[in-house]
N, C-alpha and C positions, 0 to 999 in steps of 0.2 A: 557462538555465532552472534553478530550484531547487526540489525538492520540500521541504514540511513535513517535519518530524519526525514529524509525527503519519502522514502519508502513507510515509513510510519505513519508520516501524515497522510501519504497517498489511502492508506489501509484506514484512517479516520476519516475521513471523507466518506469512503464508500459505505462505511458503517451507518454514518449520518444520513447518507442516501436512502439508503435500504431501510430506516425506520419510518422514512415516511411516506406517504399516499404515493404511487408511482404515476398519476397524474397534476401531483405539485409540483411546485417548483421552488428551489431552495439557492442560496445567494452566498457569497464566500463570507459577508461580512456577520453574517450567522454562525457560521462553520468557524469561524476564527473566533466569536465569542462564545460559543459553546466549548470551544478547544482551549480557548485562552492563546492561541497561537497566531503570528503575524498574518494582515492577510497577504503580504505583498510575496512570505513565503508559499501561501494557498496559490495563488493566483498564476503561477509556475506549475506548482503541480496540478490543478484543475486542466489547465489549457494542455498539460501533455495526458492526464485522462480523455480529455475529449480526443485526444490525435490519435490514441490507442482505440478509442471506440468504444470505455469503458462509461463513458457520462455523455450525455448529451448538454450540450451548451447552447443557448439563446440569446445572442445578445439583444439588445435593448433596454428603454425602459421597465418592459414588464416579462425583462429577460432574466436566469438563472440556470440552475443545473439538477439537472435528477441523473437516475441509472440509464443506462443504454439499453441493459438485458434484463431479466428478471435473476435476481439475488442466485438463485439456485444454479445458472450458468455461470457466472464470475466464481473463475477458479482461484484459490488465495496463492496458490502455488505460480500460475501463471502472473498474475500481477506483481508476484515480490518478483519474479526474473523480469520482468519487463523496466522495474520502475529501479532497481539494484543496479548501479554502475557499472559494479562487477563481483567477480567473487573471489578475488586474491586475500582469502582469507591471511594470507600468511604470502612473504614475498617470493616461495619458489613457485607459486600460483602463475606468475607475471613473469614470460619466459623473458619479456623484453628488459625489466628492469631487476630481473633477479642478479644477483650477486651473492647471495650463499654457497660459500666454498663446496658443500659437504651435498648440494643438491643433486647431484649424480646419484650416491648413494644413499643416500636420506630415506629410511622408515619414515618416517613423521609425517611427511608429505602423502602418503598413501593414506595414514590412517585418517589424517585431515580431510583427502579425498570421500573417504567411504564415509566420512562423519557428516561432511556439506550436501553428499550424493541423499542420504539419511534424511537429513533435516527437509530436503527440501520435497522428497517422499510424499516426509508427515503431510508438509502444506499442502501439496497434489490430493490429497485426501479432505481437503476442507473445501468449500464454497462459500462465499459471503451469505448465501443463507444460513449455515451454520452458522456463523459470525455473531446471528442477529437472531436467535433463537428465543432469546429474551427479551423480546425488543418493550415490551412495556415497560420494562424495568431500565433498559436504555432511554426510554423518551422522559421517564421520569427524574433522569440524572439530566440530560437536557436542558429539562423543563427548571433546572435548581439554578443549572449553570447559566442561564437567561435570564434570571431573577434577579 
């Protein structure tokens, strides 16, 4: 299984959220040099966290983003199906673009199934507080990558 990029960074953000005071306020161009990643691709995914209800956004000057809910409600399960495409792991996934001869019959596809049904279980079982169980030892990676 491979998450987006887009889904990745969604999941670093909120990591970055949840380390800090839930009455701060934190800015993309933070989060993009802590991450080392573009902001223009943050800036995308910020603005669909805030549409989901997952960040709260202020614009302004002495506007920025924190968490919506408290760490321990944000399901990591719920956010990868939210921020995921989709999940045609494999192309008989995609009834509309599928073209594999053998998809009628196909084993594979089943066990694929039970394997994605699986994986994403695991996530339903974490919370972004899990995520950030260490979080001193996250601010202090932070703190290197700011420097």
């Amino acid at each position: 299984m491979r998450l987006t990029n887009y889904t990745d960074y969604s999941l670093r953000v909120l990591i970055y959220l949840a380390t800090k005071p839930s009455d701060k306020l934190s800015n993309i161009k933070e989060i993009a040099e802590v991450y080392d990643i573009s902001k223009n691709h943050l800036m995308k995914v910020i603005h669909d966290l805030g549409k989901l209800g997952v960040i709260e956004t202020t614009r302004g000057r002495n506007g920025g983003i924190r968490l919506a809910h408290h760490p321990s409600s944000i399901n990591i399960g719920e956010v990868v199906r939210k921020t995921e495409e989709d999940f045609h792991i494999v192309e008989c996934f995609n009834n509309e673009q599928n073209q594999c001869i053998i998809s009628p019959v196909c084993g594979l596809k089943h066990v694929l199934n039970k394997a994605l049904n699986a994986y994403l279980q695991v996530l339903d079982e974490y919370t972004l507080e899990d995520l950030v169980k260490n979080q001193s030892t996250l601010l202090e990676y932070f703190k290197i990558k700011k420097n």
